[in-house]
C-alpha positions, 0 to 999 in steps of 0.5 A: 500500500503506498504511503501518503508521501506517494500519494502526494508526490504523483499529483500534478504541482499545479493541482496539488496547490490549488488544493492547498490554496482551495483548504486554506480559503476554506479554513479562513472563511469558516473563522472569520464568515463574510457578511452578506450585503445586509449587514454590512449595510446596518453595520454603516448605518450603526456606526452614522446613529451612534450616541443617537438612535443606539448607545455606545461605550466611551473611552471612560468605560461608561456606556453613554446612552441613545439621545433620541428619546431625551431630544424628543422629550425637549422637543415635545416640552419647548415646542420651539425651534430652539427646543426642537434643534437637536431632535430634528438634526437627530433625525436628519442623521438617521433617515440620512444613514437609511437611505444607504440601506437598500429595500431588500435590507429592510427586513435586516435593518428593522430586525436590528433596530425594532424601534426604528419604525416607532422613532420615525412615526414620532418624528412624522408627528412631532414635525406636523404638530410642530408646524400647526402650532395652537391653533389651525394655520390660516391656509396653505402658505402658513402650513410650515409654522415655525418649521425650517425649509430645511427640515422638510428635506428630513419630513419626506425623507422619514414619510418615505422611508415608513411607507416603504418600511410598513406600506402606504395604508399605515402611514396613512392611518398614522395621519389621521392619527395626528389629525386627531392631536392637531389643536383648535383655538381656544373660544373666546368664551373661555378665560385664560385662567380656565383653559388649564383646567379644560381639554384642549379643543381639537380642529379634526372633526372626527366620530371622537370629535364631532364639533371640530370646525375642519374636514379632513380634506381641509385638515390635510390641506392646511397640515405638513402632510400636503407638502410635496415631497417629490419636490423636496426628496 
């Protein structure tokens, strides 16, 4: 029976280092497994939210907590552009990072990050709120309020990027959702004094809400959601 030394010695040179070359690619592979074009997607899109929409470990040691959620909590407080600064650069950041993530990868970048459709539908929110201000805006050309130019960019971005992450019907069932938050003005009927202790009157006139003074249609018309986006993504 011929020994291994034999065996070897009668295959071709070529053949034999492309076996080598073949075993030692293999072994690498198997300790250190390629990623697939999903995570390394997420994995840049981790690294742009960072201190943001995930936390990390500073150089102390400390784990330095996500920000979002204390810039929204001061957003949805001052209800300024002062207060709102922070949080709306926030999201700037993160649907500036999404849109590198292909709509195939989806699927991975939500399984990484559950949260992230909730951050957005926040931010659509917060922004419209924002932008209708205490009371309904006098007509199309007041829509924006107090709301940048610039931050429109990051409104259609996140409308965008929610319609393709959950579809077209739960954006818009997250819509009237805010429709029913947009506030009326307060009659005149009522002093100052009084109006801590009264519910806020709402403008949506709605099956909750049946004496609010606007149709959705009006409602849509005079709110954030009627902007155009292709003229602004």
């Amino acid at each position: 029976m011929a020994s291994l030394d034999e065996v070897i010695s009668k295959i071709p040179r070529p053949l034999l280092v492309t076996v080598v070359l073949l075993l030692g690619i293999a072994f690498i592979v198997s300790q250190n497994p390629m990623q697939d074009g999903c995570g390394v997607e997420v994995k840049n899109f981790t690294r742009q939210v960072k201190g943001i929409l995930v936390g990390f470990k500073n150089k102390s040691g400390k784990i330095q907590p996500a920000q979002i959620e204390q810039f929204r909590d001061a957003c949805r407080q001052g209800n300024s552009m002062g207060a709102c600064e922070n949080y709306y650069d926030a999201l700037k950041k993160i649907t500036d990072a999404s849109r590198w993530i292909q709509p195939q990868c989806d699927y991975k970048l939500i399984e990484e990050y559950p949260n992230l459709v909730k951050v957005l539908s926040n931010g659509i929110q917060i922004m419209a709120l924002n932008a209708w201000g205490d009371k309904p805006p006098g007509g199309v050309s007041e829509r924006l309020g107090w709301v940048g130019l610039a931050h429109i960019y990051t409104f259609c971005r996140m409308k965008s990027q929610l319609e393709r992450m959950t579809s077209k019907e739960d954006f818009r069932a997250l819509r009237v959702k805010t429709y029913m938050e947009f506030p009326d003005a307060w009659p005149d009927s009522i002093p100052v004094e009084k109006r801590f202790e009264l519910p806020r009157p709402k403008a949506f006139k709605s099956a909750e809400n049946p004496k609010g003074p606007l149709i959705e249609d009006e409602v849509y018309k005079r709110s954030l959601f009627s902007i155009r986006c292709d003229l602004y993504y």
